[in-house]
C-alpha positions as CSV (number, residue, x, y, z in Angstrom):
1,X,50.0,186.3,-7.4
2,X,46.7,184.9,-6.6
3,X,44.0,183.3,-9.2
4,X,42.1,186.5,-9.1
5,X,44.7,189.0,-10.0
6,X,46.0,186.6,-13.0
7,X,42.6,186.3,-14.3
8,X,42.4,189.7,-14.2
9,X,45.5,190.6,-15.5
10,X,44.6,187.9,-18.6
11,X,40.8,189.6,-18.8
12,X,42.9,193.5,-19.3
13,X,45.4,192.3,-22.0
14,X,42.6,190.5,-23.9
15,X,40.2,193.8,-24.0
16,X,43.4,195.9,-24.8
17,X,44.3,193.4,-27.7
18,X,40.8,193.2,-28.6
19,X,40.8,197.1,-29.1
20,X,43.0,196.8,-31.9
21,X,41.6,193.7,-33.8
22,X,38.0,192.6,-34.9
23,X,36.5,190.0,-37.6
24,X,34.7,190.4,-40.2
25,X,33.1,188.2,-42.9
26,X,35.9,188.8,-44.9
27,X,38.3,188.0,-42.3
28,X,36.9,186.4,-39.1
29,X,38.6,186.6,-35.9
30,X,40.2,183.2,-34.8
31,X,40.1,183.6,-31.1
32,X,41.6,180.7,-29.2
33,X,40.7,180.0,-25.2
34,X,42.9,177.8,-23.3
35,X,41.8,176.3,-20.4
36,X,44.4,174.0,-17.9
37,X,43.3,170.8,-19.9
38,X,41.4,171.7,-22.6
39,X,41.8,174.3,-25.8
40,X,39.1,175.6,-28.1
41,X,38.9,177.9,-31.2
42,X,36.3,179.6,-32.8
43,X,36.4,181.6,-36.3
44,X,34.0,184.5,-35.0
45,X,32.4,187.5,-37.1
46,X,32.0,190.6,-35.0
47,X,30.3,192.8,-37.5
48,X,27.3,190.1,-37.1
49,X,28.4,188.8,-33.3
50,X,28.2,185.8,-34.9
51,X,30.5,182.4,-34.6
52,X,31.0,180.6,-38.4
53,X,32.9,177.8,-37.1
54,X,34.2,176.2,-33.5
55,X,36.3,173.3,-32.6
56,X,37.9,171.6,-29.9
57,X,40.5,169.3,-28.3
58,X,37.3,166.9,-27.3
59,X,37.1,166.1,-31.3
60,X,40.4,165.4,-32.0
61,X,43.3,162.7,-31.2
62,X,46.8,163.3,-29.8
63,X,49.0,162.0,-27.4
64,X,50.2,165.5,-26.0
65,X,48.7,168.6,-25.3
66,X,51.0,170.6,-28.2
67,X,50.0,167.7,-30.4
68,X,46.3,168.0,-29.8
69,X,46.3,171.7,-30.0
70,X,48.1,171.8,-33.6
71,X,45.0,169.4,-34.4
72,X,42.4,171.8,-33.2
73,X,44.5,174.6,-35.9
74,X,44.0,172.0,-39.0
75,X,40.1,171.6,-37.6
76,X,39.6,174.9,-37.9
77,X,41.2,175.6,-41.1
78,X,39.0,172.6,-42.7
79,X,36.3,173.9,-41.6
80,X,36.8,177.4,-42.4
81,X,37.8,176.2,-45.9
82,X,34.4,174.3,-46.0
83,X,32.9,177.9,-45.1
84,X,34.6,179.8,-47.5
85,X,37.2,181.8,-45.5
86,X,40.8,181.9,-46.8
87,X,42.5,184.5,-44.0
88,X,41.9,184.9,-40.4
89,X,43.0,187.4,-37.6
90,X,44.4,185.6,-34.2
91,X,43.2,186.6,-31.3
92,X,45.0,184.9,-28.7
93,X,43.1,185.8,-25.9
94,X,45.5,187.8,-23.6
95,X,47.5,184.9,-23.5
96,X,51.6,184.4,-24.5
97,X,51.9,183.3,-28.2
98,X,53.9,180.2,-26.8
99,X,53.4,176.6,-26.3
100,X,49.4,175.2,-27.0
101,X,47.7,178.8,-28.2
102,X,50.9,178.9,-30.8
103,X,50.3,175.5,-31.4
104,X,46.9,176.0,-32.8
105,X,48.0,179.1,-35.4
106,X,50.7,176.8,-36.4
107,X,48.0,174.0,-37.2
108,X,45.6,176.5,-39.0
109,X,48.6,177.9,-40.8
110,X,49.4,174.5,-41.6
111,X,45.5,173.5,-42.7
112,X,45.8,176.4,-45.4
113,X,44.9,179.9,-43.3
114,X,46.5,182.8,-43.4
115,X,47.3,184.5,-40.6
């Protein structure tokens, strides 16, 4: 399978997922994008189309990818905390929940979200 058709097949089971889940102010969507060296989350409100809070692996430490990943999830929670939010929906972006993307819920979980 080439780069194309992966991408593609990622791009179809994120709009699939995405039909069944959507953020609110209430309950933002935590959507997590993994790149091959670098992961990101944002806490997004899509009543508004509006992102409350964002981090990345560029402002945390760690020496492995997992471990930077679960530090991304505790950013996030701290910040959503600072913002107010208490419960999330995961969005995990078409991707397996294995390895960094579960990584991150375990962090957020771990930082005080609900998931």
């Amino acid at each position: 399978m080439d780069a194309k058709t992966k991408r593609a097949a990622r791009v179809r089971r994120h709009a699939r997922l995405r039909r069944s889940i959507g953020g609110s102010a209430g309950r933002p969507r935590l959507a997590v994008y993994r790149s091959n060296r670098h992961i990101y989350a944002q806490l997004i409100d899509d009543a508004s189309a509006a992102t409350i809070a964002a981090a990345s692996d560029a402002e945390v430490g760690g020496d492995s990818p997992i471990a930077k990943a679960k530090a991304v999830g505790q950013l996030i929670a701290d910040r959503a905390k600072d913002a107010g939010i208490r419960a999330v929906v995961f969005d995990r972006g078409g991707r397996l929940y294995h390895g960094r993307v579960a990584a991150v819920a375990d962090g957020a979980r771990e930082g005080g979200l609900q998931i």
